[in-house]
Backbone as a ProteinNet text record, in pm:
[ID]
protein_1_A
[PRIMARY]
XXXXXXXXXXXXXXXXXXXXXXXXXXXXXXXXXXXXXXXXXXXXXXXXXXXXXXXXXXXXXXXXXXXXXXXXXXXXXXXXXXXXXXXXXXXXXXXXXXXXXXXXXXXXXXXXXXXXXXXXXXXXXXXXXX
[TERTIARY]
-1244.1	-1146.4	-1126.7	-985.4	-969.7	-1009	-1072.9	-1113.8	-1039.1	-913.3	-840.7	-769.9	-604	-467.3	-342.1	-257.4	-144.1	-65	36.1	145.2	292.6	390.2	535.2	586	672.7	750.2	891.7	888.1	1030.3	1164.8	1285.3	1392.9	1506.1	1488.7	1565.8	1462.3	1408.8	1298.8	1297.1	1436.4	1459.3	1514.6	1544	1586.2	1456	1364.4	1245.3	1154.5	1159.9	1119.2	1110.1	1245	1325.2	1247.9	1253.9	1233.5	1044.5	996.6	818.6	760.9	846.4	801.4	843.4	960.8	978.3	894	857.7	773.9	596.4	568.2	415.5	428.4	507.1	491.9	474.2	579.1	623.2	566.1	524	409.8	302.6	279.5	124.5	44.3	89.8	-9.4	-32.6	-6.5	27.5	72.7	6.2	109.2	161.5	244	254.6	145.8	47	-3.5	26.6	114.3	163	309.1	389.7	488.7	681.2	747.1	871.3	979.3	1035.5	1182.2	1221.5	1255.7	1291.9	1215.9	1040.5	985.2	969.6	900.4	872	737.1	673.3	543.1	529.5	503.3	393.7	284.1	221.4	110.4	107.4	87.3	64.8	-99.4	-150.5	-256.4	-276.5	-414.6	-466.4	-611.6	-594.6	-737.9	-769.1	-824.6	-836	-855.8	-750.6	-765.5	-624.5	-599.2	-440.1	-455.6	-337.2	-266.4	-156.4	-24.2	34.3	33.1	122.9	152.3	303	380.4	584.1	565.5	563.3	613.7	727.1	826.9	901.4	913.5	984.9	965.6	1021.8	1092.4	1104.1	1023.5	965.3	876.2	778	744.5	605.5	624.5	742.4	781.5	826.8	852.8	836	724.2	634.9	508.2	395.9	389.5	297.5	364	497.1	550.7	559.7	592.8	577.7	744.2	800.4	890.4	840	888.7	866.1	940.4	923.5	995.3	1016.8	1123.3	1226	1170.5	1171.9	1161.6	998.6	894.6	757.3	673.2	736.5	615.3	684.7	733.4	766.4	634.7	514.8	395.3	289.9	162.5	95.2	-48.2	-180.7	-297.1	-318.8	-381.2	-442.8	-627.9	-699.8	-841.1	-877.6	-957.3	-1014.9	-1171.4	-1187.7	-1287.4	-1367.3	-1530.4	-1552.5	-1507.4	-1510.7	-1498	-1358.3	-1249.3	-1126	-1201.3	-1240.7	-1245.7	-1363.3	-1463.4	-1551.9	-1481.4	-1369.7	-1321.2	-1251.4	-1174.6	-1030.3	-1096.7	-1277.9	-1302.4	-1372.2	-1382.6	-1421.2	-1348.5	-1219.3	-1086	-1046.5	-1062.6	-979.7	-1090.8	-1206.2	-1370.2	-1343.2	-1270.1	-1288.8	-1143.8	-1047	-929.6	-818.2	-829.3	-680.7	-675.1	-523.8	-455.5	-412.6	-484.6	-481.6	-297.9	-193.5	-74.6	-50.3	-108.1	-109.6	-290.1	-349.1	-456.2	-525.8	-594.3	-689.5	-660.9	-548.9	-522.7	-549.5	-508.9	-493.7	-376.8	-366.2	-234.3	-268.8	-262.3	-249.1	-146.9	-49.3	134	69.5	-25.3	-74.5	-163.3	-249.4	-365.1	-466.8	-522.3	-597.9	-681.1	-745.7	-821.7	-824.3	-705.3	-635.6	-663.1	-716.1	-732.3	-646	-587	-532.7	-558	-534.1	-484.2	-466	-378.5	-301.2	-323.2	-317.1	-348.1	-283.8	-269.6	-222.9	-302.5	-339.5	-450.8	-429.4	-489.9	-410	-339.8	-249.1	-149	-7.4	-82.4	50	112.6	3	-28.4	-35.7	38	-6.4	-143.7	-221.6	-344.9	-324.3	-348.2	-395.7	-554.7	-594.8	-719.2	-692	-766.3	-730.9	-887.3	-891.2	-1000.1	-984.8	-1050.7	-973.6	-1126.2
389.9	324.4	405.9	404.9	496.4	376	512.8	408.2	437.9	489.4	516	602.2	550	614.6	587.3	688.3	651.4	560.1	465.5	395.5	411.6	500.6	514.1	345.1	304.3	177.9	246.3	215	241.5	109.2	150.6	63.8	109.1	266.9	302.4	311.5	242.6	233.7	348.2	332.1	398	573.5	579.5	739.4	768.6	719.8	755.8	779.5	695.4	683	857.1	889.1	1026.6	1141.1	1149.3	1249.4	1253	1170.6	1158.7	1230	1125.6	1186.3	1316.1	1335	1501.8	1629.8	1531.5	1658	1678.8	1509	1532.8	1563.7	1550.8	1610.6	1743.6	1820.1	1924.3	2012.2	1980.3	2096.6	2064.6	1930.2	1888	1872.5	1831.6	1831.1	1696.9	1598.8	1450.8	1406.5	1264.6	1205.5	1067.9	958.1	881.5	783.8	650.7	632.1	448.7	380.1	267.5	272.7	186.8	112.3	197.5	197.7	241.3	272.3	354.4	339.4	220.9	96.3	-13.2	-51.3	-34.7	-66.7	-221.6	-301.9	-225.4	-194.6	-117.7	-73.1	79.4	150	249.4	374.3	403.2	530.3	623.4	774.3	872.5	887.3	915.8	981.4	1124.2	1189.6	1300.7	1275.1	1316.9	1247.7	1058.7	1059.1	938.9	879.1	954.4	925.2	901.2	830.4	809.3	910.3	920.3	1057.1	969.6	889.1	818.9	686.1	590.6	446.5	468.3	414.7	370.4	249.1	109.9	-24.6	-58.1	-66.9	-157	-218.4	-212.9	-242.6	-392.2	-462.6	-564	-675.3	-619	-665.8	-712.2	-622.3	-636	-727.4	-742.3	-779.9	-930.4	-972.3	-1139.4	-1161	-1091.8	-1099.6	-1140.3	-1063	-1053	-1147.1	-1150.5	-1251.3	-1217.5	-1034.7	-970.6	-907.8	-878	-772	-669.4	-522.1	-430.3	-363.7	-313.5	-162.2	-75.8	-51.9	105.2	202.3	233.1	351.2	327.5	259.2	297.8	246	189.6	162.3	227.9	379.6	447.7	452.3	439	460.9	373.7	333.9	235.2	285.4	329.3	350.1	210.7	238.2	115	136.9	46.8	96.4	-6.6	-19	-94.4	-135.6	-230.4	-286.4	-379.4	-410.4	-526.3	-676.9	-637.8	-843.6	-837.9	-860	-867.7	-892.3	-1051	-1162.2	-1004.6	-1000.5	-928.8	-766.8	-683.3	-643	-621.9	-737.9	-771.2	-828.9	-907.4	-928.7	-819.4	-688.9	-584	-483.3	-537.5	-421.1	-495.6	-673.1	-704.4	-684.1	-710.8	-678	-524.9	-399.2	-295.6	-246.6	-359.9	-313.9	-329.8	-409.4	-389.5	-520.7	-589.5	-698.3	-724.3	-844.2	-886.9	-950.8	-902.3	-931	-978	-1031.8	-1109.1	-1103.4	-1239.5	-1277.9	-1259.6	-1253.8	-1250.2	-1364.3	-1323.4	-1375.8	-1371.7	-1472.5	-1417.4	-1401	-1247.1	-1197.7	-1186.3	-1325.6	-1288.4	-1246.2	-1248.5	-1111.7	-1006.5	-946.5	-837.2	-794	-860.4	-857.7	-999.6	-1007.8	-1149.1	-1203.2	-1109.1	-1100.7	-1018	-988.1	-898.8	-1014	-942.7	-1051.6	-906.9	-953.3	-866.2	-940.5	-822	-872.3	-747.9	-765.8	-641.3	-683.3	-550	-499.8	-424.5	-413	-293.5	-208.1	-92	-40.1	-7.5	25.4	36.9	73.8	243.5	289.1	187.1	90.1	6.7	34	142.9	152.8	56.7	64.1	-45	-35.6	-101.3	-75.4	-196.4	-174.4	-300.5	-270.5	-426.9	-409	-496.4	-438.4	-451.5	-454.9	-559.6	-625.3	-622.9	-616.5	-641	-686.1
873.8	790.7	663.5	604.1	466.1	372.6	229.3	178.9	73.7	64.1	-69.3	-28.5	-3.3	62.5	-58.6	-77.3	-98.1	-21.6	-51.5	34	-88.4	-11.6	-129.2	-71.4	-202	-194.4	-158.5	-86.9	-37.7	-38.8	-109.7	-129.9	-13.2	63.2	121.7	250.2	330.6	367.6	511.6	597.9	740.5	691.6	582.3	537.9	478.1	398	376.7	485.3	610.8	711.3	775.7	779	844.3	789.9	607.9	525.7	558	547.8	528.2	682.8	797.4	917.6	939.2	920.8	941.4	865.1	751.4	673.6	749.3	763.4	747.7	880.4	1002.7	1119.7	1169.6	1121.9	1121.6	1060.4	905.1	872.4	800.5	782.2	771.1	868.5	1007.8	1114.4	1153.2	1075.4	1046.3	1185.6	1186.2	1358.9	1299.8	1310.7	1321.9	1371.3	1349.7	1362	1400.7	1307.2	1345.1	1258.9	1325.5	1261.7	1306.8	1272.5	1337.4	1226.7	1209.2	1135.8	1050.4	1155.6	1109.8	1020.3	989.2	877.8	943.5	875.7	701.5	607	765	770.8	843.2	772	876.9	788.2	870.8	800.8	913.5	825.2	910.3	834.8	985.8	962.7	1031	997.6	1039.5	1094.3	1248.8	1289.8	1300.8	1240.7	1196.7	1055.4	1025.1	807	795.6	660	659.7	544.5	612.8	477	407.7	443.9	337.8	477.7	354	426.8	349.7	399.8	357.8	325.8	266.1	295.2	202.7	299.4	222.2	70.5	-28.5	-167.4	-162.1	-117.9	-125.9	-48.4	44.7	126.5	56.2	-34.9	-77.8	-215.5	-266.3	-392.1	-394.7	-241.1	-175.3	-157.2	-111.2	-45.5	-191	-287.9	-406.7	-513.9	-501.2	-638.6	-747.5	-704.9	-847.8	-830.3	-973.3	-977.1	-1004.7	-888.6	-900.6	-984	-1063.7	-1143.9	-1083.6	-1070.3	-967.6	-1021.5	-1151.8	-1215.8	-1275.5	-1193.6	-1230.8	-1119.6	-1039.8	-903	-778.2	-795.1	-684.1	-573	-586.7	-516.7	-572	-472.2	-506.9	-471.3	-501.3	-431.2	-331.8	-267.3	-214.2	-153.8	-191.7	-168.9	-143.4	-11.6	46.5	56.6	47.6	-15.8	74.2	106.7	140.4	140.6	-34	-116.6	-218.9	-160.5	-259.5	-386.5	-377	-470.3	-608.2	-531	-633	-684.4	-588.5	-596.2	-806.8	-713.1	-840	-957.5	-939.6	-1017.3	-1141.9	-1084.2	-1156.5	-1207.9	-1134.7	-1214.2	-1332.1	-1315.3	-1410.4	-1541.4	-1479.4	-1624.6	-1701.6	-1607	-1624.4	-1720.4	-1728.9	-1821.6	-1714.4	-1611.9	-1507.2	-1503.2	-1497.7	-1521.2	-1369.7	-1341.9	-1195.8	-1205.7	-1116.9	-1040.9	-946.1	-849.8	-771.2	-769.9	-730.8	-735.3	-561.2	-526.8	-419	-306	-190.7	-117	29.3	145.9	235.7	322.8	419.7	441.3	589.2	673.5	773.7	828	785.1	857.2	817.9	784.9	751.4	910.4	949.2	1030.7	969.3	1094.6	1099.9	1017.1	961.7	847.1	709.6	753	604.2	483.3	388.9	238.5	165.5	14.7	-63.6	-182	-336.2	-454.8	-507.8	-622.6	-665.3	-822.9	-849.1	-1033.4	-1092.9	-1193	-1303.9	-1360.1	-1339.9	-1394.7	-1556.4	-1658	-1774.2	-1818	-1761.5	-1766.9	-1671.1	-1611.6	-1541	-1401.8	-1355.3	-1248.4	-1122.1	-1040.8	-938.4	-797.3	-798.8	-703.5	-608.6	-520.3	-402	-335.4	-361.5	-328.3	-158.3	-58.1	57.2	176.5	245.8	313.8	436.2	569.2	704.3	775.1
[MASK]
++++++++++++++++++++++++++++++++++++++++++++++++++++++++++++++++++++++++++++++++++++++++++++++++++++++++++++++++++++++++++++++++++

């Protein structure tokens, strides 16, 4: 399992789709790993590591209950974790402003838990469980 991947927010999600796969295919070495064009999910990995994730920007912006900023949440880390809850409870101790709180996302996977932060520059993180 990765334990710390990029995922771009995508607003143009099936032309981002085009531009990402053609690159990381073609000369990163990258395969497609889940998800399709239509979105409004997918990751390429290498081997068995993700190299990026695409999701959807509005997807995620119904989903969390947050407004995203166009011009500052082009990309999101995401790091995966045992314990959301103890997770989010040490970003927010450590200077990061919990944005959506410690949930569960089963449209995600069955046991997907999430919560999302601001790190102090305003950064967006997702903390992520499965």
């Amino acid at each position: 399992m990765d334990a710390l991947y990029p995922r771009v927010l995508a607003s143009r999600f099936a032309e981002c789709f085009r531009f990402y796969d053609g690159l990381l295919t073609a000369v990163a070495g990258v395969h497609l790993a889940k998800g399709a064009e239509t979105g409004p999910y997918v990751n390429w990995d290498r081997d068995d590591e993700g190299v990026l994730a695409l999701l959807d920007r509005e997807m995620l912006a119904k989903v969390i209950g947050v407004d995203l900023d166009r011009g500052h949440d082009g990309t999101m880390l995401v790091l995966t974790v045992s314990d959301v809850d103890q997770a989010a409870a040490v970003g927010a101790a450590n200077g990061g402003r919990i944005v959506a709180p410690p949930s569960p996302r089963p449209e995600w996977g069955p046991t997907c838990r999430t919560a999302h932060l601001r790190d102090p520059d305003g950064n967006l993180l997702e903390l992520q469980s499965y």
